[in-house]
N, C-alpha and C positions, 0 to 999 in steps of 0.2 A: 402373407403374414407369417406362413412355418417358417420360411425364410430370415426372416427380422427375430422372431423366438430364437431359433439355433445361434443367430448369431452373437446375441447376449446372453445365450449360455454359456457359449464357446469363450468369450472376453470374460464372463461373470469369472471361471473355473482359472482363469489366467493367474500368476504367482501376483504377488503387492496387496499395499490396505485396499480393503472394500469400494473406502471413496475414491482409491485411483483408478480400478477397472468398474466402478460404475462412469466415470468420468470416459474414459475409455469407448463403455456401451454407446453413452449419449452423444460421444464427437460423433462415431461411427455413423448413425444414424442421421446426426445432422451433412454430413457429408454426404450420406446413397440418398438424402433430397427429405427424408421422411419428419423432418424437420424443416417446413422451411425457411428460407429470411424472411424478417419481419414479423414470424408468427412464434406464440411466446411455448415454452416447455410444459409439460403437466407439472401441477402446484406442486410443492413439497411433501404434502401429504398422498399426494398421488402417487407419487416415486417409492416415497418411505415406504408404501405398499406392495410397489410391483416388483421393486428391492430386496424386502423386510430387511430393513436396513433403518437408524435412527431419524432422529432430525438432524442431529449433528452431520451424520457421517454424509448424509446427502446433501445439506447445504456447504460442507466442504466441496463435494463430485464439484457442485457449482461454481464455487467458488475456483476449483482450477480450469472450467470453462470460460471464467472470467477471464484469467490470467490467460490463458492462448488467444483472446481476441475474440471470441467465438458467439459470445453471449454478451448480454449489458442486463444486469441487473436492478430495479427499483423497486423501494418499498411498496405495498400496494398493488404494483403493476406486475407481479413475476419476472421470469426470465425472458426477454425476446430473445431473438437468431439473429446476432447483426453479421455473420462470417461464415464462409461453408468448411475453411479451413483453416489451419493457426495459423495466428503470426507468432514471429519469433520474439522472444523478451518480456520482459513484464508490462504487463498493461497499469495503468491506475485511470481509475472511471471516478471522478468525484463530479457528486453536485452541490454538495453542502459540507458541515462539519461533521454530521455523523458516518457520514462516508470515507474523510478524512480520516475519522478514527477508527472507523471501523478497519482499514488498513492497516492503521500500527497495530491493532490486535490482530491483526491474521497474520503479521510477519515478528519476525524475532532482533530484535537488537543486541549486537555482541558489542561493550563495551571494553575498547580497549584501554584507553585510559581517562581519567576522572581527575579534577582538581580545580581548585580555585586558579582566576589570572586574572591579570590585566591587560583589557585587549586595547589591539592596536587599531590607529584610523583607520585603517582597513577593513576591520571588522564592526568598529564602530558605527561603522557608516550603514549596515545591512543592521545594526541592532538597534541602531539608535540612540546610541548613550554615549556620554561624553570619553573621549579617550584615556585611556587609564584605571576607567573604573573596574571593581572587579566584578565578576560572573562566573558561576561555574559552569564549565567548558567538561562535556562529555563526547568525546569521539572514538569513531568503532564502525565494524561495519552491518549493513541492515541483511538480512536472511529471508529466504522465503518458509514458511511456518515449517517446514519438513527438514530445513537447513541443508536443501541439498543444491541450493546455486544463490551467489551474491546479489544482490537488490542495484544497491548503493554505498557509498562513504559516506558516513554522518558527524556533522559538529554541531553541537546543540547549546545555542549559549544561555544560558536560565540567572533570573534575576537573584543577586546573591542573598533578600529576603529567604528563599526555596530552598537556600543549598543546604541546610542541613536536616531538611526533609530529606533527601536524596542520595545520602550518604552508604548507601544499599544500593544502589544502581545497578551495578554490576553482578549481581545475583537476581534480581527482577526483569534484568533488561526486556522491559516492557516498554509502552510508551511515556515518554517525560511528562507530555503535558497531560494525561492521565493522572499520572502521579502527582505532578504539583494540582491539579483539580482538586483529587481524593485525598491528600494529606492536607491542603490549606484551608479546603473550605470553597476558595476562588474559585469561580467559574469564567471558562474563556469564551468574550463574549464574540471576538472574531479573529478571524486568524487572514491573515495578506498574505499572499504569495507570489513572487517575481521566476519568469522561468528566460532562459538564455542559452544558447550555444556557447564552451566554454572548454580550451583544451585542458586535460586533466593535471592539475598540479603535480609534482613528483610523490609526496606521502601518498595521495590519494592513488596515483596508479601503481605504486607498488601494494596498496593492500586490496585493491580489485586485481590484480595480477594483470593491468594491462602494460602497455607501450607508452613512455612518459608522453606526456603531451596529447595522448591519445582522443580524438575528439567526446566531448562531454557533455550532457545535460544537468545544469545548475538549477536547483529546485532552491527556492530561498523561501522560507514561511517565519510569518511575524506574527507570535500569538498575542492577545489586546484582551485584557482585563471590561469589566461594563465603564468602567471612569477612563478608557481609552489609551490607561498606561501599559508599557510592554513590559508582559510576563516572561518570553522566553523567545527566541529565536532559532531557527535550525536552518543549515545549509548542508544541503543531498545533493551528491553528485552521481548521478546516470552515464552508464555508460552508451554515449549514444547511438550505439548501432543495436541495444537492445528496450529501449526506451520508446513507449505511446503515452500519453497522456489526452484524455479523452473527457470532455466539455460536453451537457448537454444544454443547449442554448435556443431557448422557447419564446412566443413572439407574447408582449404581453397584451392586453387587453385594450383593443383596438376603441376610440371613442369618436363619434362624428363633430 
């Protein structure tokens, strides 16, 4: 046990925010085993203590356990140990929509440029609406909350009822369909999403800084109003050699 203390003092005293060498303590540990797969982390409130350290700053630690692969996080259920080590790239663990959003708040969208169009078949076709019509088209690239590595490329195409909610985007850069939520009223009652291996169009890999053509994960989401019309549409492009995408898929209720 002196052993496991020195050693999180040692990481504790290390340079960075709190939540990165507390993140840091808890790889470590789940790594020498004292963690193991399957078995879940002490609660928040437990950490917060052995820490003294907030609730924020520790459900961040978590939160970048998430991102290495390391952890799987549910409401309710704490953190388990699905990994003894990282993997590379950003993870997304969704089950529902609030896990969905709950990502756009923990990452950052940098808005590069903003405006009304008329989109073409091409796009039409993932949004669903007739060709020509207009939509306001925000694309930029997505950040991790510290903004120290790219996510993804994002085009967000938003129903042109919303667009003059959103005329601020590019100072908020927060999540759209937040916004159109919290400014309209509307709430989204579901959201679709299409995922595909896909080589990187030339815009997109020059503002990921990769190799044109570079192999890619196409993330497509279709956001759905409760009367089943589309509010807003977004296409995220992954770089695929940093890209997990993770499903948890439960057997339902068996009947004789």
């Amino acid at each position: 046990m002196s052993g496991r203390v020195v050693g999180a003092q040692e990481r504790l005293a290390e340079a960075g925010p709190l939540n990165e060498r507390i993140a840091r303590v808890l790889q470590e540990e789940i790594r020498a085993g004292l963690h193991p797969l399957g078995t879940t982390l002490p609660t928040e409130t437990a950490l917060c203590a052995r820490f003294e350290a907030s609730r924020f700053t520790v459900r961040e630690a978590l939160r970048k356990l998430v991102e290495k692969g390391l952890v799987e996080r549910r409401q309710g259920a704490g953190s388990t140990v699905i990994a003894t080590s990282a993997h590379p790239g950003y993870a997304q663990v969704f089950d529902d929509l609030a896990d969905m959003f709950e990502y756009a708040r923990d990452t950052h969208f940098e808005v590069a440029s903003l405006g009304m169009i008329q989109i073409d078949p091409e796009v039409a076709g993932f949004v669903q609406a007739p060709a020509g019509s207009s939509w306001l088209r925000a694309e930029g690239v997505r950040w991790t909350a510290e903004r120290d590595a790219m996510i993804c490329f994002v085009s967000v195409y938003v129903h042109a009822r919303f667009a003059s909610l959103l005329t601020d985007l590019r100072e908020v850069g927060g999540a759209v369909y937040g916004l159109v939520e919290a400014r309209s009223g509307e709430l989204i009652a579901e959201a679709l999403q299409e995922i595909s291996a896909r080589p990187m169009p030339p815009p997109v890999a020059r503002a990921l800084k990769r190799p044109r053509g570079a192999p890619a994960m196409r993330f497509v989401r279709r956001y759905y109003d409760i009367s089943g019309g589309i509010m807003l549409a977004s296409v995220n492009w992954h770089p695929g050699e940093e890209c997990r995408y993770t499903t948890r898929i439960r057997r339902g209720d068996w009947r004789a």
